[in-house]
C-alpha positions as CSV (number, residue, x, y, z in Angstrom):
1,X,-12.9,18.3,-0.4
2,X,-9.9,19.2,-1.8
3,X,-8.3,16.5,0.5
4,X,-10.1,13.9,-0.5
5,X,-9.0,14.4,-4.0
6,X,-5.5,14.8,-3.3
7,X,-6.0,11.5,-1.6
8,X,-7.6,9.9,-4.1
9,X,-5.1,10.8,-6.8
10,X,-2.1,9.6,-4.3
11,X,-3.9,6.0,-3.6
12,X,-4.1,5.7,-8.4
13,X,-0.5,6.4,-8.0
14,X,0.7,4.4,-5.2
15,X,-2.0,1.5,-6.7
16,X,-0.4,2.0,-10.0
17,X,3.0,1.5,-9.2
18,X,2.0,-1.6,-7.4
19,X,0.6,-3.1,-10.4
20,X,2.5,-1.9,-13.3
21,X,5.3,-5.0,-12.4
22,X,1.9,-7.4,-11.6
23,X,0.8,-6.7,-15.0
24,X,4.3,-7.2,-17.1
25,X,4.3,-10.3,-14.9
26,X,0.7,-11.3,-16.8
27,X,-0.6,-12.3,-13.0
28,X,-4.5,-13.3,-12.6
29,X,-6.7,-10.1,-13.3
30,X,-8.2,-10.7,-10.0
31,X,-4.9,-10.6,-8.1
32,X,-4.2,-7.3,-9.9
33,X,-6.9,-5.6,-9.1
34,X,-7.0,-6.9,-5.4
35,X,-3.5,-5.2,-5.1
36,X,-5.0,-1.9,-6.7
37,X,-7.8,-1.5,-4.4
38,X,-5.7,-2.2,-1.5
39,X,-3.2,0.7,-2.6
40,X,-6.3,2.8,-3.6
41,X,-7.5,2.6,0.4
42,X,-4.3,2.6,2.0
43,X,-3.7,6.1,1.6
44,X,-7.3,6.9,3.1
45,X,-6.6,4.9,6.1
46,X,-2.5,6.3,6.8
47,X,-4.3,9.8,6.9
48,X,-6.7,9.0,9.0
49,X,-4.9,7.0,11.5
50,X,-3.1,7.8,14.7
51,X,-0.5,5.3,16.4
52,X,0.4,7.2,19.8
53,X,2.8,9.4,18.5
54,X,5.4,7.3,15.9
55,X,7.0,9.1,14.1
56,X,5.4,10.5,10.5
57,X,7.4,7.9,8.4
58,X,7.3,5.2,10.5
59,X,3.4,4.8,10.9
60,X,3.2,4.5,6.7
61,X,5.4,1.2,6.8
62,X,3.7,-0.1,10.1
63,X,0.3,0.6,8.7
64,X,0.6,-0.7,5.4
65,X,2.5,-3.9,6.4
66,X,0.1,-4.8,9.0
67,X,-2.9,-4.5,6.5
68,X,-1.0,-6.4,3.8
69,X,-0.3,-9.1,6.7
70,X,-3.4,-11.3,6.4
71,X,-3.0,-11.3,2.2
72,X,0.7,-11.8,2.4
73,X,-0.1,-14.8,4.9
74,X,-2.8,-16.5,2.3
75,X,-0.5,-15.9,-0.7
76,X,2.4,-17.3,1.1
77,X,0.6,-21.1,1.7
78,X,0.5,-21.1,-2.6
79,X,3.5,-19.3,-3.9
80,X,6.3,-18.5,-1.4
81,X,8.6,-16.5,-4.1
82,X,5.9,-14.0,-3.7
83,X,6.3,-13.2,0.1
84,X,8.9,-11.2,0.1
85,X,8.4,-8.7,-3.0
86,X,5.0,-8.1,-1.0
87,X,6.5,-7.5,2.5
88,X,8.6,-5.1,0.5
89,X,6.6,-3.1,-1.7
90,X,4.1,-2.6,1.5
91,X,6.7,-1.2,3.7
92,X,7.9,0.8,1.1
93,X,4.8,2.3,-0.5
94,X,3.2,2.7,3.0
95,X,6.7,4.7,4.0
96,X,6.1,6.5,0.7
97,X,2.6,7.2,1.5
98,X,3.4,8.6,4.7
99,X,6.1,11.1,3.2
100,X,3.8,12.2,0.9
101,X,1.4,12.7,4.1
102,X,3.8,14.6,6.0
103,X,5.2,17.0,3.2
104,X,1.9,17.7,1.4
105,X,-0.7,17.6,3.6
């Protein structure tokens, strides 16, 4: 139980930090929130994933970049100055999520 909480309060965090910028940026509530939910989940799924033996910080930017893929793909056909910050923040906050896997948990 207690790991599902700690989870939990890592994906508010790791959503929050996403969004914060989106927000100052006044972006469409509905991208926002789709970013949120998607850094509110990622956690769950890092934790719960194993890629064959990569190495602990590695599987938090490989995971969250290939889960962002398909919504950095869609967003790329309507605004292409947006691409990149996205490949970015994925890679780093998956990386981040991943450290916080392998020193906490």
């Amino acid at each position: 139980m207690m790991e599902i909480l700690l989870t939990c309060i890592i994906g508010i965090v790791v959503g929050a930090i996403d969004v914060l910028p989106m927000i100052k940026m006044r972006l469409d509530k509905y991208s926002i929130i789709s970013a949120y939910v998607f850094y509110f989940i990622l956690p769950f799924v890092i934790f719960n994933i194993d890629l064959y033996g990569i190495t602990w910080w590695l599987k938090g930017s490989i995971v969250g970049f290939a889960l962002a893929l398909p919504t950095i793909i869609i967003v790329a056909k309507e605004d292409k100055k947006s691409t990149p910050p996205m490949i970015i923040m994925s890679i780093v906050l998956g990386t981040l999520i991943g450290m916080i896997q392998y020193f906490l948990l």
